[in-house]
N, C-alpha and C positions, 0 to 999 in steps of 0.2 A: 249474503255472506261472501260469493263470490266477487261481487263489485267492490268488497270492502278490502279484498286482499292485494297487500303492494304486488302483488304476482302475475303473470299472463296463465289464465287456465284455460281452456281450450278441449274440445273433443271431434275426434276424426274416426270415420267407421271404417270399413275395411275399402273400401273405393274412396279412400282419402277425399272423404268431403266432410266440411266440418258438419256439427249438430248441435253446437254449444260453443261461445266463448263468450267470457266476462269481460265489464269493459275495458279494463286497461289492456288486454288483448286487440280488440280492435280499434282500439285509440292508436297502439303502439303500433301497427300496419300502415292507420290512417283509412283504413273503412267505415260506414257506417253497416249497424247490424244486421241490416237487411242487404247488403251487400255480402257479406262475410258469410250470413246463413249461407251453407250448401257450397262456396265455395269450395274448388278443389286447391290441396294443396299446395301443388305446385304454380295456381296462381297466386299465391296468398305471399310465399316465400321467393318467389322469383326463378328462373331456370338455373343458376347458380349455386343458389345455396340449398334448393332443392336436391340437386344432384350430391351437395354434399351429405345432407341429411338422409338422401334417400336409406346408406345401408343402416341408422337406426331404424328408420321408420319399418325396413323389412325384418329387425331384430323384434320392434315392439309386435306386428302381427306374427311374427311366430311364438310369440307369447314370451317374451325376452325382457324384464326391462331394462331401460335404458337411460344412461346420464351420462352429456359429454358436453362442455363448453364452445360455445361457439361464437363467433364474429358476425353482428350484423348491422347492415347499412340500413340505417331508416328511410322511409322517402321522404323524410325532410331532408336527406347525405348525411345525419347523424352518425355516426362509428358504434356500435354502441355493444358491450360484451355483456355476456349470457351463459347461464347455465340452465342447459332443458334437461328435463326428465319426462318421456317417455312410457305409462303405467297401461300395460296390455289390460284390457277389460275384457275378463273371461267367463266365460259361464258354460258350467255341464261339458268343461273340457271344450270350448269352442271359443275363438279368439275372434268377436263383435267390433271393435275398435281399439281405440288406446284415447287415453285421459293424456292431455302436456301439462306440463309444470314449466313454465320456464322463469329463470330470476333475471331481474337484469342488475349483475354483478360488476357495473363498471367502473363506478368509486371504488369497492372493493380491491379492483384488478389495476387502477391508478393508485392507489395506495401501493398496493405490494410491489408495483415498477419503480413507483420512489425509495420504497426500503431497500428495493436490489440495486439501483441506481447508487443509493447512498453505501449501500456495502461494497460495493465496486470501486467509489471515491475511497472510502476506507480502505481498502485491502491494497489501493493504487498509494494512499500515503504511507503506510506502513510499511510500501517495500521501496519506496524512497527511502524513510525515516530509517530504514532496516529497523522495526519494531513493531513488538506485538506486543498481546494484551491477553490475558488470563483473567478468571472467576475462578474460586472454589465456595461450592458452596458446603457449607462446613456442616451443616445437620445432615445433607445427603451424603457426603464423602464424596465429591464429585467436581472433575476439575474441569472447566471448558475453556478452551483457544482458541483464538482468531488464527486466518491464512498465516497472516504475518510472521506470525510467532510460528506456524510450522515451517515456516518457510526458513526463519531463522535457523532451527533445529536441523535441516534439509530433510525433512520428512512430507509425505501425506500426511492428509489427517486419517485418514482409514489405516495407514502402516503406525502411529503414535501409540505405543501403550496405551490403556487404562489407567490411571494412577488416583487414588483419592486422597492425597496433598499435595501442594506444589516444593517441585525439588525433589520429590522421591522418585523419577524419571532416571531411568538406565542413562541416559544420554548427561544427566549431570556428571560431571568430574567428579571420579571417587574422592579424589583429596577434601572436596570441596560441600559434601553433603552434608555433614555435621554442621558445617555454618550455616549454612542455608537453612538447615533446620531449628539451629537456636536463632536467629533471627526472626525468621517465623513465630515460633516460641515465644519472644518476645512480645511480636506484636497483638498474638492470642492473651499476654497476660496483662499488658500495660496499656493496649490499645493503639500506640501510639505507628504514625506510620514509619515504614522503613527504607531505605535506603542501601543497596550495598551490588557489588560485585562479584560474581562467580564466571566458571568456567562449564561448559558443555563440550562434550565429543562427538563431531558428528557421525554417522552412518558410514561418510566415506573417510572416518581419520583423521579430520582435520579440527584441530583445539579453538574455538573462538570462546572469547569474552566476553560477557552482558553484565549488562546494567540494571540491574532491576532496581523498581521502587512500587510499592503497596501501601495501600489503606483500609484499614477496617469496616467493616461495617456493622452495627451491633444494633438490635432491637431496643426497645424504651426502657427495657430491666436492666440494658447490658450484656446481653447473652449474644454471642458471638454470632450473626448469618452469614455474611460471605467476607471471603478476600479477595481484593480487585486490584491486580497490577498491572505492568508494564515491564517489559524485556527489551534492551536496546543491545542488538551489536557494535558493541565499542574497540573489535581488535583493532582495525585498520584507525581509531581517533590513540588509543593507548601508544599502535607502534610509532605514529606520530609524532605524539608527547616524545617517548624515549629518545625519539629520533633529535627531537628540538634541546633536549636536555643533553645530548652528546653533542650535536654543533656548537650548542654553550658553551660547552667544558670544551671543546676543542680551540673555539676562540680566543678563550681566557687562556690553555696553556701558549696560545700561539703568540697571542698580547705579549705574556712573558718573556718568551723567549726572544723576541723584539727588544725590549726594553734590555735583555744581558749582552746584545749583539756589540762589538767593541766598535766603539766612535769613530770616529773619524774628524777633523776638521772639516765644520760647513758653514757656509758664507749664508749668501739668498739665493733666492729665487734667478737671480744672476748668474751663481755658480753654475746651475741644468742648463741654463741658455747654451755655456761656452760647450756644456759639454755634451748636449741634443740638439737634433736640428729642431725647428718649430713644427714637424711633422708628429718626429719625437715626443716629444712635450705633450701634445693632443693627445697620442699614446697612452702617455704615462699618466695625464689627469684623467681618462676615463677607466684606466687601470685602477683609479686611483675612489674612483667613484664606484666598483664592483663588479663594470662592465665585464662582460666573457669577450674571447676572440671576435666568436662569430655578431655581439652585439655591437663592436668597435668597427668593426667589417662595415656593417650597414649605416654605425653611424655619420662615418665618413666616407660612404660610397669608395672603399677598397676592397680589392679577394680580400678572405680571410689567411689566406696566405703570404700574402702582405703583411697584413697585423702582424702574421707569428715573426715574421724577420726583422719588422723593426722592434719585438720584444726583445728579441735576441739580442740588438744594437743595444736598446736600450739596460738590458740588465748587464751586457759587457762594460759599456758605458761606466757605469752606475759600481761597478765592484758589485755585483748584487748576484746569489746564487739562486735567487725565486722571485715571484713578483711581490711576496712579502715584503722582503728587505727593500725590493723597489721603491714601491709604496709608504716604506716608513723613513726610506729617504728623502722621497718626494714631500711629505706632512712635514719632517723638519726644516725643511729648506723655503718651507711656505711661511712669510712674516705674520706671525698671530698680532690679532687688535688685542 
């Protein structure tokens, strides 16, 4: 029965000498069993890992048990990870030896290094992405979040409320909990997923905006189990947006008021000749191309204080009060194909 178990069994008397182990016990050493009989110990384990084991081994003779994971080197140099257990064999109140158990737990312990390996990837893209990700599971009333997403919140997860729906979170923007709740609503009654925008408060004051999106997930009747979303920080893409949509409109009134600026008679491309130098000119086509000072500076190997004074020439030059009007001087005086 003992040769049959995936396990190392093992017994040791009170002068740590064995009296008993089954084969994969002394397979796993690399003993044969008549080597192993009576074996002490700390030949068996090495001076190392003896001294580590030693304080269970004086837990298990005072009658203690004992179970704690341990690392060990095979004598083949195999790595190879363990969990022993340690059972004082008592009788009439007098501690005779102790029984081992040990497992060897090392797929186990390779498994659980790749789950945290991969929760570590994850928790590393989600505070790129600035995005986390929620469960509710809807029978228990219970919500769970990734790092991410407390991170979004600027919370711990130990400092995060309780909450058993998503959106019912103190940190949601009061304005904003009603929507977030008939959305929800929604998706409870139609199935379908969703989509939308809200606002959270964080801890320290500060208003950001997420993104959410979720999907259902319902058993083979239809009956609702869990919600599984996504939370994305979108203030800093949002004040962007606004941002690109005001340059627009700044553009377009700016185009405008170009086009009302009173004419002037102009020739060609001839007329700037007579009236910049060819240093000029180079100026006013990179001006002209959206260059800044300092990018006209390097283009042509001058200070940038350079640049500004032949601006200067050139908008005195030019009748020109900005380098707008420059600039729309400069496009008419250029012959279109």
């Amino acid at each position: 029965m003992l040769n049959a178990l995936p396990a190392l069994v093992g017994y040791w008397d009170r002068d740590l000498r064995n009296r008993m182990s089954n084969d994969a016990y002394i397979e796993f050493f690399g003993k044969t069993p008549g080597e192993m009989r009576g074996m002490h110990l700390r030949e068996v384990l090495g001076p190392d890992l003896y001294e580590k084991n030693l304080p269970h081994v004086k837990g298990a003779l005072a009658g203690e048990r004992q179970l704690f994971d341990r690392e060990i080197l095979t004598p083949a140099g195999e790595v190879r990870y363990t969990q022993a257990c340690y059972i004082p064999d008592t009788i009439d109140g007098e501690v005779r030896g102790f029984f081992v158990l040990v497992t060897d737990i090392t797929e186990r312990r390779r498994i659980e290094e790749e789950i945290e390996r991969g929760r570590a990837r994850l928790a590393e893209a989600e505070r790129v992405a600035r995005l986390g990700s929620w469960e509710w599971d809807i029978p228990k009333g219970t919500v769970i979040c990734s790092e991410g997403f407390y991170e979004i919140y600027g919370v711990r997860a130990e400092e995060f409320e309780s909450i058993s729906r998503p959106g019912r979170s103190m940190y949601v923007h009061p304005d904003d909990r009603d929507r977030v709740d008939e959305e929800i609503d929604q998706a409870l009654e139609t199935g379908a997923p969703i989509d939308f925008e809200y606002r959270i408060i964080r801890p320290d004051g500060r208003v950001r905006r997420l993104h959410s999106r979720a999907e259902l997930i319902a058993d083979t009747e239809g009956n609702p189990l869990r919600l599984t979303g996504t939370a994305q920080d979108v203030t800093e893409l949002q004040a962007a947006a606004e941002a690109l949509h005001q340059t627009a409109s700044d553009l377009g009134r700016r185009a405008a008021e170009l086009h009302r600026l009173p004419t002037r008679p102009r020739g060609s491309g001839e007329d700037l000749a007579k009236l910049l130098s060819p240093r000029q000119l180079e100026v006013l086509t990179l001006i002209a191309e959206g260059l800044s000072n300092s990018e006209i500076a390097s283009r042509l190997y001058l200070t940038e204080s350079t640049v500004k004074w032949h601006v200067r020439k050139i908008l005195r030059a030019l009748g020109a009060t900005n380098r707008a009007q420059a600039v729309a001087r400069y496009l008419s005086a250029i012959p279109r194909a």
